[in-house]
Structure formats: structure tokens, C-alpha cells
Kinemage of the C-alpha trace (Angstrom):
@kinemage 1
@onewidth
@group {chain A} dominant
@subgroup {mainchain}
@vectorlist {calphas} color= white
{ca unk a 1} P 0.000 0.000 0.000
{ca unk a 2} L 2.798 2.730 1.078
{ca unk a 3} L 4.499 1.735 -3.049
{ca unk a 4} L 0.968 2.566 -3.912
{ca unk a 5} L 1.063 6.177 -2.508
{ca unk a 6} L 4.424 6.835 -3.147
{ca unk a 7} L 3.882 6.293 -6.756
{ca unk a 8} L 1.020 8.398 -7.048
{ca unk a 9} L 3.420 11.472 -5.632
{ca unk a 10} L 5.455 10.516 -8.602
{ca unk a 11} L 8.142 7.805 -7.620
{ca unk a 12} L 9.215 5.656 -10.388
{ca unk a 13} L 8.211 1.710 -8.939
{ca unk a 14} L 11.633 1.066 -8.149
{ca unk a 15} L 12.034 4.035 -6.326
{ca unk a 16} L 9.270 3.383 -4.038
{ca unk a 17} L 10.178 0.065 -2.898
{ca unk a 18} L 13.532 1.199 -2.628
{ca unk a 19} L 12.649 3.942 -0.011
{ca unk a 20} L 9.804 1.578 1.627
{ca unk a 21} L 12.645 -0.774 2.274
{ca unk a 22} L 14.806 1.643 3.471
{ca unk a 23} L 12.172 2.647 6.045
{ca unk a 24} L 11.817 -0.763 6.931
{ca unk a 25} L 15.702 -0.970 7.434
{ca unk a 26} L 16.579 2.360 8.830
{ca unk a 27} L 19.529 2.520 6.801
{ca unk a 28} L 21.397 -0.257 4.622
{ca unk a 29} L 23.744 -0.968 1.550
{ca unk a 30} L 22.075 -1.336 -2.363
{ca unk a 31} L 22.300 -5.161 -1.890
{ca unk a 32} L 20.866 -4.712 1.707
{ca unk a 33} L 17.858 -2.926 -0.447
{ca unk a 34} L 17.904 -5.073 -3.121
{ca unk a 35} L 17.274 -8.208 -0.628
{ca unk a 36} L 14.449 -6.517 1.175
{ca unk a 37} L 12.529 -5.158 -1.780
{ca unk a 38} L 12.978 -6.862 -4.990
{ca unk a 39} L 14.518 -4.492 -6.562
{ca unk a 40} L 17.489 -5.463 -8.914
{ca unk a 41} L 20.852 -4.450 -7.085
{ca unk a 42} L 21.854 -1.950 -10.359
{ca unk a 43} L 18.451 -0.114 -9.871
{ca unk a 44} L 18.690 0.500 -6.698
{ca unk a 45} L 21.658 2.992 -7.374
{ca unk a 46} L 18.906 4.979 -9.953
{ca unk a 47} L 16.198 4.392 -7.472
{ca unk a 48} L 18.243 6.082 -4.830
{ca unk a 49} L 19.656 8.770 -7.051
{ca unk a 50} L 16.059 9.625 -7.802
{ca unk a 51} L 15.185 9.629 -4.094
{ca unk a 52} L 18.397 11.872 -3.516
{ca unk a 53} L 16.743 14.240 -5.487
{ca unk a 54} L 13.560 14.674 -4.020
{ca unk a 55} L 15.109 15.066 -1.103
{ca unk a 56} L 14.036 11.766 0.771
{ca unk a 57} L 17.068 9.758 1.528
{ca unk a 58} L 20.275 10.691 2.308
{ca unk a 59} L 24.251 9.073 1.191
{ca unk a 60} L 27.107 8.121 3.572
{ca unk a 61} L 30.128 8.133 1.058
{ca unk a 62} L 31.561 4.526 2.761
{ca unk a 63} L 32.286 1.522 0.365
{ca unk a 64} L 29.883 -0.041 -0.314
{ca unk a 65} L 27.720 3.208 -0.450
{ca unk a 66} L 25.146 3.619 2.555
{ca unk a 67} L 21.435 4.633 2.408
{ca unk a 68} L 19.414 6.287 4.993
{ca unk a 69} L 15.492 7.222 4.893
{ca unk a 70} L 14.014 10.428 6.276
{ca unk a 71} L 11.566 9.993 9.052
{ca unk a 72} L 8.152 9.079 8.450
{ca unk a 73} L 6.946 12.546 9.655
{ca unk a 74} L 9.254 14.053 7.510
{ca unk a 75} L 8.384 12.231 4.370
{ca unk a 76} L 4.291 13.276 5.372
{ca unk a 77} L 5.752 16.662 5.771
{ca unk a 78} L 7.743 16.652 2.592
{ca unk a 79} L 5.083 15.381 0.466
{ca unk a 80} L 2.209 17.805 2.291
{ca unk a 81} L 3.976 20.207 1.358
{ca unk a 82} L 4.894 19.294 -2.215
{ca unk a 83} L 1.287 18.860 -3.093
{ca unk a 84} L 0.473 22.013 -1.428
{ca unk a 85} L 3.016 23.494 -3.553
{ca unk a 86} L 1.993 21.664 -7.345
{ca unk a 87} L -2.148 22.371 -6.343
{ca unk a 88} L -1.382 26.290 -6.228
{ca unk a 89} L 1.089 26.427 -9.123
{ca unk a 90} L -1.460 24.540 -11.377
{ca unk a 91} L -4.390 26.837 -9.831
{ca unk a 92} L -2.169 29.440 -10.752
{ca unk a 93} L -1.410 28.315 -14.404
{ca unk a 94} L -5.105 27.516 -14.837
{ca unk a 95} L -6.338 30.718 -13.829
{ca unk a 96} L -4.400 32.532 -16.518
{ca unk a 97} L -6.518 30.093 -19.191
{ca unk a 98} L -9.223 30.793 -18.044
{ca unk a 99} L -11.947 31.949 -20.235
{ca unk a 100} L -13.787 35.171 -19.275
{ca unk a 101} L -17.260 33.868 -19.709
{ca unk a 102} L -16.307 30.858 -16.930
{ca unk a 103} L -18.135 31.988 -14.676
{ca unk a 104} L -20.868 33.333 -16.390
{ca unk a 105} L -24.103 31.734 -17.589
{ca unk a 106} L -23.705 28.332 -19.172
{ca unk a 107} L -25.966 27.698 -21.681
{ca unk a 108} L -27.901 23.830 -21.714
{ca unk a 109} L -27.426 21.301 -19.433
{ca unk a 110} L -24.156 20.092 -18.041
{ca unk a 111} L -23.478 16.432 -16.436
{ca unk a 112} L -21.308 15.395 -13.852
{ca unk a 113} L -20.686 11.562 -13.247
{ca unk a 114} L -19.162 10.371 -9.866
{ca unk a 115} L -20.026 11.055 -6.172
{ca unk a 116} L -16.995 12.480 -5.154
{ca unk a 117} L -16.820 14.903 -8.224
{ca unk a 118} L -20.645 15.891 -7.931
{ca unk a 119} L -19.960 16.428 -3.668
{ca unk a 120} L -17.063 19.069 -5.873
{ca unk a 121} L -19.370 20.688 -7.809
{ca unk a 122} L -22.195 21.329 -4.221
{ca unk a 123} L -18.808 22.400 -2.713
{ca unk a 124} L -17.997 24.749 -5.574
{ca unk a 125} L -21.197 26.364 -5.805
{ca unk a 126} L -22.041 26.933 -2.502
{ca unk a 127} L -18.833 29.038 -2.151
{ca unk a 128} L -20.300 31.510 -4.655
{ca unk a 129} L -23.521 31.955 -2.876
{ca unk a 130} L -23.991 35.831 -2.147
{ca unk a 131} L -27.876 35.516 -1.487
{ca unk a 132} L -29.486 32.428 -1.075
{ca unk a 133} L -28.754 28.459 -1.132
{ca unk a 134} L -31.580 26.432 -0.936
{ca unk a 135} L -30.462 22.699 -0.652
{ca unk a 136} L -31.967 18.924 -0.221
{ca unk a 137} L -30.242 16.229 0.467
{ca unk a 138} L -30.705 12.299 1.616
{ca unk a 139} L -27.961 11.344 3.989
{ca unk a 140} L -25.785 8.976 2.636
{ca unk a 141} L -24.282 12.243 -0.375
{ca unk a 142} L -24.430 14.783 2.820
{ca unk a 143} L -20.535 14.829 3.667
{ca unk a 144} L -18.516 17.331 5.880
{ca unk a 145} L -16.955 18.978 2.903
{ca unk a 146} L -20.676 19.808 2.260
{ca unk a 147} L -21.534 20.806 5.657
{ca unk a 148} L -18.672 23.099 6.090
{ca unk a 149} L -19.683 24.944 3.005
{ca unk a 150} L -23.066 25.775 3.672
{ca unk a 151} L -21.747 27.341 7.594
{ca unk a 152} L -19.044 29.381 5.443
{ca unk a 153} L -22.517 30.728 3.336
{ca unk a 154} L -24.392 31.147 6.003
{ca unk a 155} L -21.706 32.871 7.997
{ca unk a 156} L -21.285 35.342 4.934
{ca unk a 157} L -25.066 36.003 5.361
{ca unk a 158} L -26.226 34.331 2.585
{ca unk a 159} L -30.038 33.200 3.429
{ca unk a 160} L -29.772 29.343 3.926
{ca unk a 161} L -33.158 26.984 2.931
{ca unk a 162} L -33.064 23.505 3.913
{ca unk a 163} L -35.873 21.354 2.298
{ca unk a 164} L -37.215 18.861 4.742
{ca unk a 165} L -35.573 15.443 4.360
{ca unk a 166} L -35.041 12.574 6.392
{ca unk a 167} L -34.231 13.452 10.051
{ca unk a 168} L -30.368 12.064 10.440
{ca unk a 169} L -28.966 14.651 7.909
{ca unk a 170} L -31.785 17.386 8.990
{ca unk a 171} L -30.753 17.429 12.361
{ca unk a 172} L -27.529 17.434 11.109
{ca unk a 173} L -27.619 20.903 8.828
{ca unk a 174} L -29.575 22.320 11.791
{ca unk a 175} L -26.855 21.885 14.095
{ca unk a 176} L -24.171 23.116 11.919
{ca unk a 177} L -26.793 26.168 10.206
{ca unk a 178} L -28.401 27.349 13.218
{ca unk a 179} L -29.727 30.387 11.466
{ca unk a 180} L -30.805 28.000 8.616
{ca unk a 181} L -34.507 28.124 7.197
{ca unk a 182} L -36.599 24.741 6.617
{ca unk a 183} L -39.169 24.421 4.585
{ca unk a 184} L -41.638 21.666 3.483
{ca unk a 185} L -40.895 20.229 0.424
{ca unk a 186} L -43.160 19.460 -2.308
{ca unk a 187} L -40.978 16.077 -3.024
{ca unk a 188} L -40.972 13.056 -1.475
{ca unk a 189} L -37.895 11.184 -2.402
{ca unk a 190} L -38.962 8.259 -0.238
{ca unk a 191} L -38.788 5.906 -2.789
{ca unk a 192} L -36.876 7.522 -5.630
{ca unk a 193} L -33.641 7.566 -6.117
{ca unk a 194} L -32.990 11.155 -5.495
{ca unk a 195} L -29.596 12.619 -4.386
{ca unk a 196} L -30.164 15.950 -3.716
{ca unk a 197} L -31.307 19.426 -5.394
{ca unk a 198} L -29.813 22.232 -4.837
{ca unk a 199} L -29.797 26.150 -6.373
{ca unk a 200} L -27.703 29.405 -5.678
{ca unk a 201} L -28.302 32.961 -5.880
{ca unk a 202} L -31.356 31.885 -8.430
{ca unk a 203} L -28.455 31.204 -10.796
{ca unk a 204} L -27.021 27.759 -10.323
{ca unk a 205} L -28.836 24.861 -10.139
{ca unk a 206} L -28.277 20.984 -9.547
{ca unk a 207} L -30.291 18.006 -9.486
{ca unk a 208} L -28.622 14.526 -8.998
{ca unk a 209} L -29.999 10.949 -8.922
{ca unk a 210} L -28.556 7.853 -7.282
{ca unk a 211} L -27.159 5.507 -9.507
{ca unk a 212} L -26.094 1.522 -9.782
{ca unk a 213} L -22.273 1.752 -8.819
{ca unk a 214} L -19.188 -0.325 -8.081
{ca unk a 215} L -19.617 -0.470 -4.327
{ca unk a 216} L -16.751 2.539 -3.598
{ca unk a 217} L -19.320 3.656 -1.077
{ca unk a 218} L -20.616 1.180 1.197
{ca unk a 219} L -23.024 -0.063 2.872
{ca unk a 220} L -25.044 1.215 -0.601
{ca unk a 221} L -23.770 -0.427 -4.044
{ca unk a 222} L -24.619 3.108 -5.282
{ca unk a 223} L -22.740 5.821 -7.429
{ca unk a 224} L -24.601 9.403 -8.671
{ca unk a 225} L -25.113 11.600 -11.344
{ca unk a 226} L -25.948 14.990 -11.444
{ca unk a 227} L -27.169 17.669 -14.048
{ca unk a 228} L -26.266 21.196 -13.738
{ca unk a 229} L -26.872 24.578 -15.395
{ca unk a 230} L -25.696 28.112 -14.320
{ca unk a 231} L -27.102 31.794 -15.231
{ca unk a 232} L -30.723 32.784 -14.666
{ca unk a 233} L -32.053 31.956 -18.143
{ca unk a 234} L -30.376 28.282 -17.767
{ca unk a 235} L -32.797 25.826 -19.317
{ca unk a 236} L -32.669 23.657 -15.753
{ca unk a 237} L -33.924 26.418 -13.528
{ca unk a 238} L -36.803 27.422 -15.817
{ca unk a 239} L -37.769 23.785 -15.946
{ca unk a 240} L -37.670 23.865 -11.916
């Protein structure tokens, strides 16, 4: 699992196993590595050159050559901070791409696929709210990310509506909105499968549906799918 995440931060295979083993070892020789984590003894000189430079393991000049791993808080630190680091350069690089009519009305009706990425989109839009959210959810989509966003709008004095749902995530919103409005809805998502609704400002709108999925999100074998549309003419809110 650690190669797993290590490669994903951009090590080379090798690379990872090489400083995996070297954690496991606390410090040791290219056949010590080699040994340890099936790594060829040639590539383990690459693999540690490469670790060299990303500033994760460290080279006593003896003979044979000796390796030694950064701490495991170090590493977290070093990698933290390297994502930290890559996430506002690209923001940064993005932003100067970005078209000028982004952010304005989008014509038609867009369609997200994926929990996680439609949870990005509620996040995304609820940060923009300057007037009013009004927002339904059932529990299992209603995530802290989501929560969080909808205190931030509230605390900014947007007006917050809460449909009535079910009363786990209802109690939930209340506690976290205190100033929060609810109001019956004219749905009853009982036995649909609804994900939630939700519109900004009159200008943004989402609607999103539970869907047969691979079982990422347990105990439910259920993904979702949302559709969106943005600007007050949008062909989604006039249909709502």
C-alpha cells in the first residue's frame, strides 16, 4: 500500500520500494535494499539517485555506499507540502486560461458523473452563494466537505433553505446552520432515487440521482449523477 502512494506522488516503482525498504531498514547498503525489496541491485543505485533528489534519503560516502530514509513525519511533511506546492502552481497556471465567460451563464445542461466529483461541484457552488442556497439532500451524499460549506454561506449572510428530508442529515444541517430556514418540500424522495437538489443565488442549479455503482461507497452499491446549469435563463432552472 505505502508503493501505492508513493507512486502516485510521482516515484518511479523502483524508487518506491527502494525507499519503503529503506524505512523498513533504517539505513542499509544497495544489496541490503535489493534483498528486502525486490529491486534489482543496479536499480537501486537509480532508485536512490532519484530519491536523492527529491530530497528523501540521504548518502554516507563509505564503500559499499550507505542509504538512509528520512523519518516518516518528515516524508508526510515533505510530500504535504509538495502537493500544497503543485495544487497552487497549477491553480495558478489555470487561472491565466481561463476563459472570461467561466463563470458566467452556461448555456444547456451540463453532467457530472461520480459522487466524489458531484460532492465538488455542491462544494464549488455553494462558495459563490452571495444571497441564497436552498439545498436537499438524503444522507448517505451529505458529507462534511458539504456541511462546512453551507456554515461558510451562512456565515457570509447568505439566506440558507433547507428542504425537509429525512431526520439524520436534517438534524444534522440544523446543528451546523443554526440560522438555517426549513421548509416543506413538495418532493418526497422516499422511494426515488434522489440525491439531492440544490440552487444558488437563483443562478445555479443541480439536481442529482442515485445511480447503480461499483460499491466505492458502502453499505449502498450506489454511485450518482448529477445535471447542472448556471445563469438565470439556464434551461434547468426554468424547468424547476
Amino acid at each position: 500500500m505505502a508503493v501505492e502512494h508513493l507512486k502516485a506522488f510521482g516515484l518511479s516503482t523502483y524508487a518506491a520500494r527502494t525507499f519503503v525498504a529503506l524505512v523498513s531498514l533504517g539505513e542499509g547498503t544497495a544489496q541490503d535494499v535489493s534483498e528486502v525489496a525486490n529491486v534489482p541491485r543496479t536499480r537501486v543505485y537509480d532508485a536512490a539517485d532519484e530519491l536523492g533528489e527529491r530530497g528523501l534519503v540521504d548518502v554516507k560516502q563509505s564503500n559499499p555506499k550507505r542509504y538512509w530514509a528520512i523519518s516518516t513525519e518528515t516524508t508526510g511533511r515533505h510530500f504535504k507540502q509538495e502537493y500544497e506546492h503543485r495544487a497552487n502552481a497549477l491553480t495558478d497556471a489555470l487561472d491565466g486560461l481561463e476563459s472570461s465567460n467561466h463563470t458566467t451563464e452556461q448555456r444547456g445542461v451540463w453532467t457530472v458523473t461520480g459522487r466524489d466529483a458531484v460532492t465538488e461541484r455542491v462544494v464549488d457552488f455553494v462558495s459563490t452563494a452571495d444571497d441564497e442556497v436552498v439545498y436537499m439532500t438524503v444522507g448517505t451524499v451529505l458529507t462534511d466537505e458539504i456541511v462546512a460549506s453551507l456554515s461558510d454561506a451562512s456565515d457570509r449572510r447568505a439566506s440558507i433553505r433547507l428542504a425537509e428530508m429525512s431526520q439524520s442529515p436534517e438534524d444534522r444541517l440544523e446543528r451546523a446552520v443554526p440560522d438555517a430556514e426549513l421548509f416543506e418540500s413538495l418532493w418526497d424522495w422516499a422511494d426515488t432515487p434522489a440525491g439531492r437538489l440544490l440552487m444558488v443565488d437563483r443562478e445555479k442549479t443541480l439536481v442529482s440521482v442515485l445511480v447503480d455503482g461499483d460499491g466505492e461507497h458502502p453499505p449502498e452499491p450506489l454511485d450518482e449523477t448529477a445535471i447542472w446549469g448556471a445563469g438565470q435563463s439556464n434551461s434547468l432552472y426554468c424547468r424547476l
